[in-house]
N, C-alpha and C positions, 0 to 999 in steps of 0.2 A: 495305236499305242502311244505311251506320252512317255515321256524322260523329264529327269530332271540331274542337269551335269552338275555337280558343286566343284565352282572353281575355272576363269575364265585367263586362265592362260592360254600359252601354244596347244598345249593337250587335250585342253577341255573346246575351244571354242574349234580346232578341225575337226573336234569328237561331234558337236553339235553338229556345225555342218553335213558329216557323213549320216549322223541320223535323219538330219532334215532331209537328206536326198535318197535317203532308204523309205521314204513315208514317214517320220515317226514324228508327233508333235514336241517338242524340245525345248527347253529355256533351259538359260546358265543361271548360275545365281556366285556374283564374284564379290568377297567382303572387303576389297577397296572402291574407293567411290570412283575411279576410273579404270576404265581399261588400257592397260599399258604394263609392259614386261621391264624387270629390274634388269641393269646386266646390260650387255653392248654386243656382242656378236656371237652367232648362230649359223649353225654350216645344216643345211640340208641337203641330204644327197640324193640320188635319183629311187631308193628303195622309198622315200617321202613325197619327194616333190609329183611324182606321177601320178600320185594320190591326190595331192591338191588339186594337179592340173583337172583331173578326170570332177574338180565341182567348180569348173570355169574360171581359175584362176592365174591361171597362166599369163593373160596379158599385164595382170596388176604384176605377178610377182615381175615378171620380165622389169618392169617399170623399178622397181623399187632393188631389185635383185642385186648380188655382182656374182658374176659368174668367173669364176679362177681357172686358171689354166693348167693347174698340177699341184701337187701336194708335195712338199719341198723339206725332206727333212737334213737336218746337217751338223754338224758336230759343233759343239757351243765355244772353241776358241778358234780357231783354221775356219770355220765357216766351207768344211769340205762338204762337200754332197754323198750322202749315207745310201741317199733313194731318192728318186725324181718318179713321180706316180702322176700321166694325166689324168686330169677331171675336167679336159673341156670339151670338146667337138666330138673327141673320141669314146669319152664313157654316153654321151648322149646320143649319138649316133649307135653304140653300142645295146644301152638297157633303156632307149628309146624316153628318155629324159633329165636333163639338166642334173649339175651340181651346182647350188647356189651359198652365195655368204647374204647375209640378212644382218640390219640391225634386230634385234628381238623387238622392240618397240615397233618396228616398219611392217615384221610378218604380224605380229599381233592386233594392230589396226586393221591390217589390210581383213585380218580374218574376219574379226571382230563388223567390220562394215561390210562383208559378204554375207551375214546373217541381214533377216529382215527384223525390220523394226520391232521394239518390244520381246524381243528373243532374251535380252540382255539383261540383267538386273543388277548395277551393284550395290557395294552397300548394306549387305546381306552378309551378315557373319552367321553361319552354321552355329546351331547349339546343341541340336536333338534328331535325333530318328526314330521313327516309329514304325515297324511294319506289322501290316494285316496279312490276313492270306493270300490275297492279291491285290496289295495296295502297299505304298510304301511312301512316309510323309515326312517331310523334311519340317523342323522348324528351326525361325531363324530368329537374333538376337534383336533384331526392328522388329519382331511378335509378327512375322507374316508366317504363313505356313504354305505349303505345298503340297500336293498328291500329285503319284504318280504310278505307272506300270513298275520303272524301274529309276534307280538311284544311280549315278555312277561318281564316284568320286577321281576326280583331276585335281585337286588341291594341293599338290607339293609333295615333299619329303615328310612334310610336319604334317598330315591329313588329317585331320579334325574326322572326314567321314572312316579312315583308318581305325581313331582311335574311338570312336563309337561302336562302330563295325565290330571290330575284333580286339579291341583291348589297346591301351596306350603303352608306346618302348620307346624310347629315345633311339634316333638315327645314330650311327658310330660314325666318332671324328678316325679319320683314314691320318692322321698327320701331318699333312702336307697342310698349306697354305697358299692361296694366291693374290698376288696385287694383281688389278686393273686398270686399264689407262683406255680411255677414247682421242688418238690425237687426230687434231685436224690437218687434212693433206698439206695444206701450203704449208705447217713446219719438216716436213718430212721429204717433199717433194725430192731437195738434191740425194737423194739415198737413192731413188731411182731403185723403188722395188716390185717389182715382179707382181704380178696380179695372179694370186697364189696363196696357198695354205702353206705358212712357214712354219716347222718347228726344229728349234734348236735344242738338242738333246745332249746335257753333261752333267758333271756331278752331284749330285741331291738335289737336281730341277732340272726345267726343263723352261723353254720362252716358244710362245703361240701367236702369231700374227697374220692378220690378212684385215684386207679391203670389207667397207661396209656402208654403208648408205649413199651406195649408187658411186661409193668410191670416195666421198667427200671426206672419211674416217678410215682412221687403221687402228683395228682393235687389237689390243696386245695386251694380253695374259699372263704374267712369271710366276711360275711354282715354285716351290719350294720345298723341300722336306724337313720335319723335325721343328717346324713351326710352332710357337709356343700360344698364338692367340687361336682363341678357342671360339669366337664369337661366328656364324655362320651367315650372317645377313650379310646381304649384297652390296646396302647403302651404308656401309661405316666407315667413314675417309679413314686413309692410310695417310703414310709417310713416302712421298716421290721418292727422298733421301734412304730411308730403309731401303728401298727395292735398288736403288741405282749402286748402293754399298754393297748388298748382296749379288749382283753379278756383273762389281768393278772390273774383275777380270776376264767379262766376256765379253763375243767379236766386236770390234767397234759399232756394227750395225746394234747388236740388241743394246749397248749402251746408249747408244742416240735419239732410240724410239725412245728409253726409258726419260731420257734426259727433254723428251719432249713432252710428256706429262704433263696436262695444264695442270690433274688432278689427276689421284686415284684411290682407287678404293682398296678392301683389305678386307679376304673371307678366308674359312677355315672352310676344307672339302671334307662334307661326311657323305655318305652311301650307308645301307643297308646290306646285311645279309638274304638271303633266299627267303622270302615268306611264303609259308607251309600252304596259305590261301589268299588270291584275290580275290575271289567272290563269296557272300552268302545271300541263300536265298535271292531276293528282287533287287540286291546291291552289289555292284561291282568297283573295281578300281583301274586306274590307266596311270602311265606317265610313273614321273619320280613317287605320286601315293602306291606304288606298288614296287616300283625296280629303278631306282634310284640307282644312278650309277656315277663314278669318275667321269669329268668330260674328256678321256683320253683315246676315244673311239671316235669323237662328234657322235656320237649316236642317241644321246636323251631324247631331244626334241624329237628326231625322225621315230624312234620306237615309238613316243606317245602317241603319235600321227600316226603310226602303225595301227596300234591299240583301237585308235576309235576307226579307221574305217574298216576291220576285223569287227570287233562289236556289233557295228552297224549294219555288216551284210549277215552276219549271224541274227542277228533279232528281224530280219527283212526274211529269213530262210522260214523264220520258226515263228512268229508273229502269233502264236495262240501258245508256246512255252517259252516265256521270257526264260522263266529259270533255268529252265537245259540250257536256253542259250549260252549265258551265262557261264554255265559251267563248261560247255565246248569253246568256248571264247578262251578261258583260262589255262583248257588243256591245249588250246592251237598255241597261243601264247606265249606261253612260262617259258619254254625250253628255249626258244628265241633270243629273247629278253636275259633270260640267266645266261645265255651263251656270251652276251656281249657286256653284261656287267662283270663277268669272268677277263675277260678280254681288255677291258677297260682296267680292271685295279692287273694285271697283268703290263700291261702298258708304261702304268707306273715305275716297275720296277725297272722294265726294260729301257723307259727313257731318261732314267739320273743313276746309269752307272757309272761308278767312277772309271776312271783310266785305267786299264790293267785287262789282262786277259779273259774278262768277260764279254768288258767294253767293243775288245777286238774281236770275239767271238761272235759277238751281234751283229755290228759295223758287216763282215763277210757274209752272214747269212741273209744282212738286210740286202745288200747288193747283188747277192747268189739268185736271192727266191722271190724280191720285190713282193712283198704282203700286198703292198699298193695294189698291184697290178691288174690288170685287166682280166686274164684268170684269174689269179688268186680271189679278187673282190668279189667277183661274180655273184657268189650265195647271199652277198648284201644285197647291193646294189639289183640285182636283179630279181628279186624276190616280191611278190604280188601281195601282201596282206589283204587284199580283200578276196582273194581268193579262197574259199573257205572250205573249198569242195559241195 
């Protein structure tokens, strides 16, 4: 069987991999001329990482990894503790593999150079699809063309193979807004922070911080609601001054990070609704090209990683009906995936309430029932995607 993945991000090139270790012959085809992830920091968790490990990847990530000690949420002016959730020794010893923080550019190399040579193409902007009754042909804007068993589109929010597939819709802006910052350790060091998943949670935002590139980096993230820029791309400098104005009056720590900003950047967060389909026919979808969600879960990256090693042990099961496959793929899938893009714009609302007896209603329940927790998490975290039956 041959594949052909459009789109060599996190989604698409663990998606290759799982095919290439199911049999299947595979090339990406990615329309930047390099391979490399927009963006600064990346939490996968063990319902991901065990996945990877299981196509021998395990020593690279260990190498490039950080592994956090707990998920650390806390009220954005008192800096009180809401919920303290491990994710070190104890969930791995637990669902029998690691929580990692990642620069996105660290795991996308890493993937990207666990494929064998010539797997890779970029350069390759998608324009056209064309399917036979069993064939299905990609053409790309450098006039190369492609055949293949099946098509699977990894290509974003904005999916080119989406909007062939099944008609073009614009993604919905959610409101919100985020700046980003990559600061380097040695401005940060005297804050003496915790090797952990921060998030400060208070009125119309929220601030996200943790360790990344083996610790040399603290990626830090500030939301916002009611944000008036509309532009969605990753690389649009912002304003340090905008973001440090908007949470002058939070705990001196998230003021510090912000104030250590060599630079940052400035996107508006959209997601999708449920779509009614991700597959037809010989063509499928993975990642944000299907179920785009809030990053208020951490959970994008690991669902796309999901996605393809589900795919790949389904077309390994059925290897003479790509297209049931396909459509078992979508039904194992969907309910998954909608569960935690539910979850995630949920999240939202839960994490910039204001002060007043919601805030305090939450604040009890977050301490009462621990979501984090080691039950609670279980159904993530513990969960086989390639297990397909």
């Amino acid at each position: 069987m041959k594949a052909i993945v459009v789109g060599g991000g996190i989604g698409g090139l663990s998606a290759a991999l799982h095919l290439l270790h199911a049999g299947v012959d595979v090339e990406v085809h990615e329309q930047a001329p390099r391979i490399s992830e927009i963006g600064a920091g990346i939490q996968i968790s063990p319902n991901a990482s065990r996945l990877l490990h299981r196509l021998g990847l395990r020593v690279a990530m260990d190498n490039v990894g950080v592994f956090p000690r707990a998920v650390h949420q806390r009220r954005w002016d008192d800096g009180r503790t809401l919920q303290r959730a491990p994710v070190g020794k104890l969930v791995e010893e637990t669902f029998g593999a690691p929580y990692y923080h990642f620069h996105r550019a660290d795991l996308a190399i890493l993937l990207a150079d666990a494929l064998p040579p010539g797997r890779v193409h970029v350069s390759h902007r998608l324009v056209g699809i064309d399917e036979k009754s069993d064939k299905v042909i990609a053409r790309f804007e450098n006039g190369v063309t492609a055949e293949a068993d099946v098509l699977i589109g990894a290509d974003g929010i904005h999916s080119k193979v989406h909007a062939l597939a099944f008609g073009s819709d614009k993604p919905r802006f959610t409101g919100c807004i985020a700046w980003r910052g990559l600061v380097p350790a040695e401005k940060v060091r005297h804050l003496d922070i915790e090797v952990a998943s921060h998030n400060w949670m208070g009125p119309d935002g929220h601030v996200v911080h943790y360790w990344v590139g083996g610790g040399r980096f603290m990626n830090v993230v500030c939301v916002t609601e009611r944000g008036q820029w509309m532009e969605e791309g990753w690389t649009v400098p912002g304003n340090v001054a905008d973001a440090a104005a908007r949470f002058s009056d939070w705990h001196p720590t998230v003021r510090s990070l912000i104030d250590a900003f060599p630079a940052t950047f400035v996107w508006a967060l959209h997601d999708r609704t449920e779509l009614p389909r991700w597959t037809s026919g010989r063509i499928a979808l993975l990642g944000d090209a299907c179920h785009p969600m809030l990053p208020f879960m951490a959970q994008g990256a690991a669902q796309a990683i999901e996605d393809g090693a589900a795919l790949a042990a389904l077309l390994k099961k059925m290897p003479d009906a790509p297209e049931r496959a396909l459509r078992r793929y979508e039904e194992i899938r969907k309910p998954r995936a909608t569960r935690l893009q539910s979850m995630s714009a949920a999240n939202r609302v839960r994490f910039h309430l204001h002060d007043g007896p919601e805030q305090q209603a939450r604040d009890t329940a977050m301490a009462a029932s621990g979501d984090r927790s080691i039950a609670n998490i279980g159904w993530l975290y513990g969960h086989d995607a390639a297990d397909v039956g």
